[in-house]
C-alpha positions as CSV (number, residue, x, y, z in Angstrom):
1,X,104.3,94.7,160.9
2,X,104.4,91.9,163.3
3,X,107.5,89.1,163.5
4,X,108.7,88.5,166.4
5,X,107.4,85.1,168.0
6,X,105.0,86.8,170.4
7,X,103.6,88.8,168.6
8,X,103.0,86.6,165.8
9,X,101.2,84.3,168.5
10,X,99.3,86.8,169.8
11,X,97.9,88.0,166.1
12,X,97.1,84.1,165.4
13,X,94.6,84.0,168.5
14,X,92.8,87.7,166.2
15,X,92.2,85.8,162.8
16,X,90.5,82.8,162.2
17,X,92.9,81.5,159.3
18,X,96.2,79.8,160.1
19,X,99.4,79.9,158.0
20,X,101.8,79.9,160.5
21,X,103.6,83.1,158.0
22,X,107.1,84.7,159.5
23,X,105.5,88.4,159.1
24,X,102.1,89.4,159.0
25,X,101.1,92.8,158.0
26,X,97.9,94.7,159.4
27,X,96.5,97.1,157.2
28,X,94.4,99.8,158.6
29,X,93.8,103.7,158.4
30,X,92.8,106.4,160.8
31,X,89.1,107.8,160.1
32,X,90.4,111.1,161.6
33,X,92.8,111.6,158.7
34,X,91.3,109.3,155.9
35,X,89.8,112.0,152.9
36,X,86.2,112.6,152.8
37,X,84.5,112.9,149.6
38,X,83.1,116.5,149.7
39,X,79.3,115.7,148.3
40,X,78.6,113.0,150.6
41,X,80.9,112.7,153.3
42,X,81.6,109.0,151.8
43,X,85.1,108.0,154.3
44,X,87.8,106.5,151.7
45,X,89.9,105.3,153.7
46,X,89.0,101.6,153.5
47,X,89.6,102.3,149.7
48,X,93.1,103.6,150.4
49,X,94.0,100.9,152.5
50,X,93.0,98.2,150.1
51,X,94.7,100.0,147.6
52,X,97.9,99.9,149.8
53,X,97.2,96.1,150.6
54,X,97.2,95.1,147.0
55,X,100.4,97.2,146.6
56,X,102.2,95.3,149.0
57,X,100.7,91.8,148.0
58,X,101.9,92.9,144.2
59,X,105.6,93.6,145.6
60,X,105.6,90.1,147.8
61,X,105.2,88.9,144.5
62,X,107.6,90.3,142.5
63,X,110.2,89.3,145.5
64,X,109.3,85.5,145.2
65,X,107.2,86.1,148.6
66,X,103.4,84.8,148.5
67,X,100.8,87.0,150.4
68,X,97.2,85.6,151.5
69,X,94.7,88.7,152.6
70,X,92.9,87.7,155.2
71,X,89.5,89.5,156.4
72,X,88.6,86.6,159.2
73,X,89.5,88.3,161.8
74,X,88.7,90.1,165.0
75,X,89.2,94.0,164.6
76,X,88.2,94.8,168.2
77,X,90.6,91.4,169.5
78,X,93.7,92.9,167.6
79,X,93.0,96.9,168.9
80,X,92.7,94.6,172.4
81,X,95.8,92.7,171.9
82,X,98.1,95.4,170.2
83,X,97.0,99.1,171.7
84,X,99.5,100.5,168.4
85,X,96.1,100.1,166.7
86,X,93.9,101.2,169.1
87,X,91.5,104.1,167.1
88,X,92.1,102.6,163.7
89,X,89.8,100.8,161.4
90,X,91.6,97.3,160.4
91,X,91.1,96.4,156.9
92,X,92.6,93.3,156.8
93,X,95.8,91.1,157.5
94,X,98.6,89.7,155.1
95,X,100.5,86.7,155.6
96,X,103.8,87.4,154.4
97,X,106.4,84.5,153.7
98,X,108.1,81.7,151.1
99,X,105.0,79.5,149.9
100,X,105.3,76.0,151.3
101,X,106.5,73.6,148.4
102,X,103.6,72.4,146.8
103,X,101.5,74.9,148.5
104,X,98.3,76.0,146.3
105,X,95.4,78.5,146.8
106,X,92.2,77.2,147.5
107,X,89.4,75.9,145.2
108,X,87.3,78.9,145.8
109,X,90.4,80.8,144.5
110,X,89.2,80.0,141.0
111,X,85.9,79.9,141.4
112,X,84.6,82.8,138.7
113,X,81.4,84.3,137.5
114,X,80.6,84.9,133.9
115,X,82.0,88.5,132.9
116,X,78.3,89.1,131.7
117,X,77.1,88.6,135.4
118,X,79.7,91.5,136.7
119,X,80.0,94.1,134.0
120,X,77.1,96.2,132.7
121,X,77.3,97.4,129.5
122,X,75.7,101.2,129.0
């Protein structure tokens, strides 16, 4: 969790999209300790974490917060810039704050593909 005024300058030079939030969460998880599936050695930590982040974005919600995940960002530029991370995999970043008034998700927010172009029916 980052909020002081440094640090939240310091993580807006690590992603590429600006909201100016009070608190910005980094999501990440430590390959060392992440669970390995046992048949292929498949590394679920990213799924965890994601997991987690949507948690956390559902909660902002239900506390009248609004949450924007952002994955334009520098991994190696926030390891750099906050050496707490250094060794994890970043996931991605959440804004964390009271929406602007008036404040609206973009276009490509609603943006959707037929159902018949993402489920396969066997």
């Amino acid at each position: 969790m980052i909020r002081t005024p440094e640090g939240l300058e310091q993580v807006d030079g690590c992603i590429q999209s600006h909201f100016r939030p009070p608190v910005v969460l980094v999501v990440a998880y430590d390959a060392a300790q992440s669970w390995k599936r046992e048949k292929d050695g498949a590394d679920f930590g990213m799924v965890d974490a994601a997991i987690a982040a949507t948690q956390m974005m559902l909660q902002a919600a239900d506390l009248g917060l609004g949450t924007t995940y952002v994955a334009l960002f520098d991994p190696e530029k926030l390891r750099e810039t906050f050496p707490a991370m250094a060794g994890l995999e970043i996931v991605g970043v959440l804004t964390l704050g009271y929406p602007a008034e008036g404040a609206r998700p973009s276009r490509l927010h609603e943006d959707r593909k037929p159902m018949e172009e993402l489920v396969q029916y066997l």
